[in-house]
DONUMAR-866690 format. One record per residue (C-alpha): x, y, z. Coordinates in pm, whole numbers, plus 50000, padded with zeros to 5 digits. Example, Ala and Ser with C-alpha at 12.3 -4.5 7.8 and 13.67 -1.06 7.14 Angstrom:
512304955050780;513674989450714;
END
This chain:
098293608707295;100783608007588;100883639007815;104103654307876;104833655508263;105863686708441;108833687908567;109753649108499;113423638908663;115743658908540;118323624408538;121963622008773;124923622708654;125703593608427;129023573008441;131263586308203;129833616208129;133293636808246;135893616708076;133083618307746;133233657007856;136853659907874;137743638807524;134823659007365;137163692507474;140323674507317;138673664406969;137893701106916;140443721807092;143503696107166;146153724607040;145083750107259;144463728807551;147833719607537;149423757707530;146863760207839;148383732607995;151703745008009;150293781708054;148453765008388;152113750108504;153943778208446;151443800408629;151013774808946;154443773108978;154963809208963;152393813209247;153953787009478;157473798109439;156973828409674;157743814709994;160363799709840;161993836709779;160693845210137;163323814610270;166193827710048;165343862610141;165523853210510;168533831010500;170683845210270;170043879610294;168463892910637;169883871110860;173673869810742;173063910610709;171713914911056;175713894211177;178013913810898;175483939910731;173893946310452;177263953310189;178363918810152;175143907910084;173713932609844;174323915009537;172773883709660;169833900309736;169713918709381;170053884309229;166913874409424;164633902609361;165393901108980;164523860209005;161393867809225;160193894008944;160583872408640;159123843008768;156043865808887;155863884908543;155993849808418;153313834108567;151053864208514;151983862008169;150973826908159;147593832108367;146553862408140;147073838007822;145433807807911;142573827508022;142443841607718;142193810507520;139743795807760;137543822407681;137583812307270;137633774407401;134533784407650;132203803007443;133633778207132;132563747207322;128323765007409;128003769607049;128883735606939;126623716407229;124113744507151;124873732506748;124643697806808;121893698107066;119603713306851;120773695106528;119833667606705;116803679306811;114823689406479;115913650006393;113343637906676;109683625406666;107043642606724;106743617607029;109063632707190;107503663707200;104413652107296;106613632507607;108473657807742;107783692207902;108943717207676;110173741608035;112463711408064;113813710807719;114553749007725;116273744208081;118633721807904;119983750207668;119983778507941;120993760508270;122413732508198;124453748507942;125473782108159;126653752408408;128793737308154;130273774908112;131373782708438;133033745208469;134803751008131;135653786008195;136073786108547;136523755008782;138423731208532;141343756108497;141213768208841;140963731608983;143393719808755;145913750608843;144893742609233;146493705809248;149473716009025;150193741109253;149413717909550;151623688809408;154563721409356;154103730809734;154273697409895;157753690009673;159073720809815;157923713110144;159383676310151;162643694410046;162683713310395;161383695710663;159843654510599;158833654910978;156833689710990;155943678410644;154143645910781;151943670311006;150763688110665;149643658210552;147363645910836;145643676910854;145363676910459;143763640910471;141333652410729;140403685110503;139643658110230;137623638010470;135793672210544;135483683110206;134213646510049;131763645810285;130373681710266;131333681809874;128793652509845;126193665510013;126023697209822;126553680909490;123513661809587;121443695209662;122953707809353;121403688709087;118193686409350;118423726609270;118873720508863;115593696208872;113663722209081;114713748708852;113763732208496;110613725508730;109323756508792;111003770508407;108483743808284;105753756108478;106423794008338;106763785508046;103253768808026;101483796708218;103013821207940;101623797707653;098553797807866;097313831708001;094733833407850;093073808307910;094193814008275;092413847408326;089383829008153;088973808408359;090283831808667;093063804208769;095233835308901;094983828009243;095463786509193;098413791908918;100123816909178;099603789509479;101303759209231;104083785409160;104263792409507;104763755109569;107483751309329;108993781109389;109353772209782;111163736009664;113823759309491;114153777209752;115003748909987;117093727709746;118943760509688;119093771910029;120823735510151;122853735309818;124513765309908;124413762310283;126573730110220;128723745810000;129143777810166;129993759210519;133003742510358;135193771710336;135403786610655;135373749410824;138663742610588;140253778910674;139743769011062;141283737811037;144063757810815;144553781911114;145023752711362;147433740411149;149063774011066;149563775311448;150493739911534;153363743511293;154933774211411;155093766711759;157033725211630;159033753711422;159703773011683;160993746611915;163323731111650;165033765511546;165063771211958;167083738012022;168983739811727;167473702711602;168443691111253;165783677611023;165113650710736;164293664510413;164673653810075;167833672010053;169493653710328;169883666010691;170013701210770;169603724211039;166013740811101;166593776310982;164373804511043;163903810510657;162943774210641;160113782610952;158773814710774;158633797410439;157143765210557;154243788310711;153613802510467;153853770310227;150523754910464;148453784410472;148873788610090;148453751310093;145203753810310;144113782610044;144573763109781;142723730809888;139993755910022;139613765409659;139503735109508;136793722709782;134753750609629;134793738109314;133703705509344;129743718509403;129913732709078;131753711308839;129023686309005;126073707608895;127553709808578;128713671508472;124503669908624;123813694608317;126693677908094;124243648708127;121663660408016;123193678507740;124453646707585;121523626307678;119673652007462;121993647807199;121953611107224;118053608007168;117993586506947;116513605506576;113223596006412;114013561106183;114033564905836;113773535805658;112753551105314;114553550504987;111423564104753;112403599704656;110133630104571;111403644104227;109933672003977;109693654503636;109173668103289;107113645303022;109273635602746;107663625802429;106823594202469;105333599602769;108373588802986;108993606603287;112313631103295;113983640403616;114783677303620;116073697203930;113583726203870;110493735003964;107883718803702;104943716603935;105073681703823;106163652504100;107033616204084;107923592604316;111583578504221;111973546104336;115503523004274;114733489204292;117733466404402;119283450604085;117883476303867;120363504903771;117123525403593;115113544603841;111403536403829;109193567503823;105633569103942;103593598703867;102633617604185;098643617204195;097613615504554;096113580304570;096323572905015;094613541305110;094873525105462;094093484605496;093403472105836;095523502106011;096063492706400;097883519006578;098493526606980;100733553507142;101503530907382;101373496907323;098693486707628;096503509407431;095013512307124;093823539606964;093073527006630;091213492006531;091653478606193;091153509705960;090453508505614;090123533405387;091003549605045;091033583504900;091333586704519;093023614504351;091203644304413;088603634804668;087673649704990;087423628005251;086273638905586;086413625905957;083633632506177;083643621806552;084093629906930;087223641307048;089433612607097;087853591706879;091053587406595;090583615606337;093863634506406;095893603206464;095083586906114;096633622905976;099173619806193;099863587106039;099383597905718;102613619705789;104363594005972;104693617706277;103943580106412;104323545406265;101253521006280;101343492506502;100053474106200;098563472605860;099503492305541;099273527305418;099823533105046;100523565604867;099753556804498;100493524904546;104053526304726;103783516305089;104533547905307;107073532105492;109083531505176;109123566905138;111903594105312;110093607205576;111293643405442;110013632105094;106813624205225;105863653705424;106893674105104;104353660004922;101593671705226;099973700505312;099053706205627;096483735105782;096213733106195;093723745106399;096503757406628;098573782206366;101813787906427;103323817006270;107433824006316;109103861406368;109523874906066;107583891805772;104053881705635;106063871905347;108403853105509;105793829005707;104193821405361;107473812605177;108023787605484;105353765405285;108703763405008;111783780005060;112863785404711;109323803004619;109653839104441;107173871604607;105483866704293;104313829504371;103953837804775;101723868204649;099533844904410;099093817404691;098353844704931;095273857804640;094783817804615;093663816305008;092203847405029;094753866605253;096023892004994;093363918405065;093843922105417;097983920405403;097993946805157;096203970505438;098313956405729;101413990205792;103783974405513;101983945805372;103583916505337;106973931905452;104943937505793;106943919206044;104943892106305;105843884606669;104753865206903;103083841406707;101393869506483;099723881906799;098703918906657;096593894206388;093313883006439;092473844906429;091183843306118;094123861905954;096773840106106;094703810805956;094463826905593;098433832205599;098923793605735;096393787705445;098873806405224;101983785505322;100143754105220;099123770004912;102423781704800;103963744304916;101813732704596;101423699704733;098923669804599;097273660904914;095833684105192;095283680305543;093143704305699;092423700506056;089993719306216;090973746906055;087853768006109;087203760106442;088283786506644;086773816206460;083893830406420;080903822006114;082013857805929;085453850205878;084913814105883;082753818205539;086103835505386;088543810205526;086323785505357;086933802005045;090113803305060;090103763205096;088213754404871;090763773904648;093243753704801;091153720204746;090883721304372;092223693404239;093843676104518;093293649204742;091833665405098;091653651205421;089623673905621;088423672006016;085443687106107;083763695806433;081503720706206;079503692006006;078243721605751;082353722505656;082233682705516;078843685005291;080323688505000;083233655505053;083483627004833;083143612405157;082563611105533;083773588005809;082393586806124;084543573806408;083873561406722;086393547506946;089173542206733;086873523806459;084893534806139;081813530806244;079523543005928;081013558905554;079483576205286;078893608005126;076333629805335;073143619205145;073663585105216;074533588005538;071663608705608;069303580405452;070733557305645;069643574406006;072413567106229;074983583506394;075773613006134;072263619306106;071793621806490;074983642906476;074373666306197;070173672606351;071583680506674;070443648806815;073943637906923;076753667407033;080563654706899;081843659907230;
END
């Protein structure tokens, strides 16, 4: 089976991915991205209007009282000072709603990516799983999606607010002054030379930093999952160095991420200061010689209002483009996490192909099958066959039979070489071989957790392929070797097996495998609530409860995999029990490393590379002297 690769590339930004970002925003929140539109305008222009109010102050107001004094002018400067404080209480106003809403749109927007992502998700193959580092996949709905919140929240409206207001104080300034306007703009075009070039580089160390840090997430993540078997094996010291390693390559991408980002400001507010001074001493000079100017507005005389203002017009201008430099790092790092997001959602889903249904029936006197949507602990397969408007049903009896089965994960290599083999209702069939030698692939074919290369797999009699996937798997039970058990109560991880099963039927499946004894002693029995994978449970109890799930699922064929295999002979005598309970009367595919488990199967095939190499029940395969025999005396080991 493929190995999932730590830390594989996290992926750029692909083309696209902000204007799908941006129309994604507009499909869900057009209405109040509009009101924060004009909330945005109304509170950009109220913040670039204040040197405009410093130039009427100046003009119309201190200067002509300074020459007559401050009577004849009193009113004018009333007028002013009620104009200045509306537009400000305006624009706060405005700022204080839209920031509101972009909170709701914000948090709104996480929980539908975080909604679709995973949606999307639990419609994947298993191949996918088995492809991909899980650290990675969890780094996609933490840091990629915290990106996405501080460009949503954050950088969008405040870059967004930035060139509004930039576009407002140019307008004004082109109304003063076209010549000392001209020397705003060629510093401006060399900040934008500064910032594209700086605003690259740090984008680049950006997502560098986003694929170090689902890196090293990857790698805890696995060490977690793994301690054990670390301090087995006393890998402290080696785990610690890797770590060490990857921790170091954050550290650097970081370090030059924000080194490159950080530099940009203070360059920009330099070259701001140079300008600040360049223009007031050309100001200075024109209101000194009395020189007219060009402006949008016609010719005028340089005032020193118009000076003042236009001051403070570039440094707020400088400001402003400083802050919008500042942005572009981040809304980078987060169209780099946008990516991913949608590339996640835009795996494409495990094919299903099927259109044979899993019913419960009722018989109906003359034997004919009823469809009911109850519980009857009776199944058939409902099949519609084009051009027939009656559904066919086929009794559910747990007839599997493979015919020449080839199968590869990849396609350069083959695990499986043409394998045949049938189960009839109620048999146990078991598969005996080395590790890697094709005993849990064929289950995992069985399940269609992977689709053969070639060949056919029937399930009485209805190719598999012909069956919803979801259909399917209902009619399997499944007992790992690996148990997983889910936060929540005892009872709860048994009634996973089928949601809609009462206490009373959890309880009896839980007597059924043989768990009931020691979950009525756990603190509150089956209301006693599991973490961590059932951690304060010991091996063999967390495989009695997954025995219990299967149980309670009812279903007509069984797939135990190495179920026993990780606990010891004492407990391993009453998990036995409790499948063999299970067993009765279905069709059981067991795996074995523990050759005492299979005696009793209808019978045993021994794999070797992919092929069936010898069948039978154990007599005859003991009779016959080869490679079971060997196994089974001890002459051979399975590994």
């Amino acid at each position: 089976m493929p190995k999932p690769k730590m830390g594989q590339p996290v992926g750029e930004i692909k083309p696209g991915t902000m204007k799908r970002f941006i129309k994604y925003l507009m499909d869900h929140y057009k209405g109040r991205l509009i009101l924060v539109t004009i909330c945005i305008i109304l509170a950009a222009v109220g913040s670039s209007l204040s040197n405009v109010f410093m130039q009427q102050i100046i003009d119309k107001v201190v200067v002509p009282g300074l020459k007559s004094g401050m009577g004849p002018v009193q009113a004018q400067f009333t007028q002013i000072v009620i104009t200045m404080i509306t537009v400000y209480i305006l624009g706060a106003a405005a700022a204080a709603v839209y920031t509101q809403i972009m909170a709701g749109v914000t948090q709104g927007t996480l929980k539908l990516l975080r909604d679709e992502m995973f949606t999307a998700m639990e419609k994947l193959p298993i191949k996918y799983f088995d492809t991909h580092a899980h650290g990675d996949i969890m780094s996609t709905y933490t840091n990629d999606v915290d990106a996405i919140r501080q460009m949503i929240g954050q950088s969008i409206p405040s870059l967004f607010q930035a060139a509004l207001s930039v576009t407002v104080i140019i307008l004004m300034m082109l109304r003063y002054s076209l010549w000392m306007t001209l020397v705003v703009f060629a510093v401006v075009f060399l900040m934008f030379r500064v910032t594209k070039r700086l605003g690259k580089e740090s984008s680049t160390y950006m997502m560098r930093q986003q694929k170090s840090l689902a890196k090293e997430e990857g790698f805890i993540e696995e060490m977690m999952k793994g301690q054990k078997v670390v301090k087995v094996f006393t890998h402290e010291e080696e785990s610690k160095i890797t770590f060490d390693q990857l921790n170091e390559q954050l550290f650097k991408d970081s370090a030059r991420a924000n080194a490159a980002g950080n530099v940009l400001m203070p360059i920009l507010g330099n070259i701001g200061n140079i300008e600040y001074v360049l223009l007031a001493l050309i100001g200075g000079l024109l209101v000194y010689f009395g020189a007219t100017n060009i402006s949008l507005t016609g010719v005028h005389p340089i005032t020193l209002g118009i000076i003042v203002s236009f001051l403070g017009m570039s440094r707020q201008l400088s400001q402003t483009i400083g802050q919008m430099s500042s942005q572009v790092p981040v809304i980078s790092m987060a169209l780099a996490g946008a990516s991913r997001v949608f590339t996640l959602i835009d795996e494409k889903p495990e094919e299903d192909e099927g259109y044979v249904t899993l019913v419960n029936v009722l018989k109906g006197e003359n034997g004919e099958f009823i469809e009911t949507d109850h519980n009857t602990e009776m199944w058939a397969w409902k099949r519609m066959t084009p051009g027939y408007p009656e559904p066919q049903y086929i009794e559910v009896k747990g007839d599997v039979r493979m015919e020449d089965v080839d199968f590869g994960y990849t396609p350069e290599k083959q695990v499986l070489h043409d394998v045949s083999l049938f189960a009839k209702p109620g048999q146990k069939i078991a598969f005996v071989g080395a590790t890697g030698a094709g005993k849990t692939t064929i289950t995992n074919l069985i399940n269609r957790f992977y689709d053969i290369s070639d060949g056919k797999i029937r399930y009485d009699g209805i190719n598999i392929q012909h069956i919803r996937k979801p259909d399917l798997r209902h009619s399997l039970g499944i007992v790992l070797q690996d148990v997983n058990l889910f936060t929540g109560t005892v009872m709860d991880n048994i009634r996973y097996g089928r949601l809609d099963a009462t206490d009373e039927e959890c309880i009896e499946a839980a007597k059924l495998a043989n768990a009931d004894d020691f979950i009525t002693r756990l603190p509150d029995g089956y209301d006693t609530m599991l973490s961590g994978n059932g951690s304060q449970l010991s091996q063999g109890q967390r495989q009695l409860i997954s025995i219990a799930r299967a149980a309670v699922a009812d279903p007509p064929v069984m797939i135990l995999d190495e179920a026993t295999s990780s606990i010891d002979t004492r407990t391993e005598a009453l998990v036995q029990r409790g499948m063999d309970n299970l067993m009765k009367g279905r069709t059981v595919f067991v795996i074995a490393h523990r050759l005492s488990t299979v005696r009793n199967s209808d019978a045993i095939m021994v794999l070797d590379q992919g092929r069936i190499i010898e069948r039978g029940d154990h007599d005859e395969l003991m009779k016959q002297k080869g490679t079971y025999y060997q196994l089974y005396t001890g002459a051979f080991e399975l590994e």
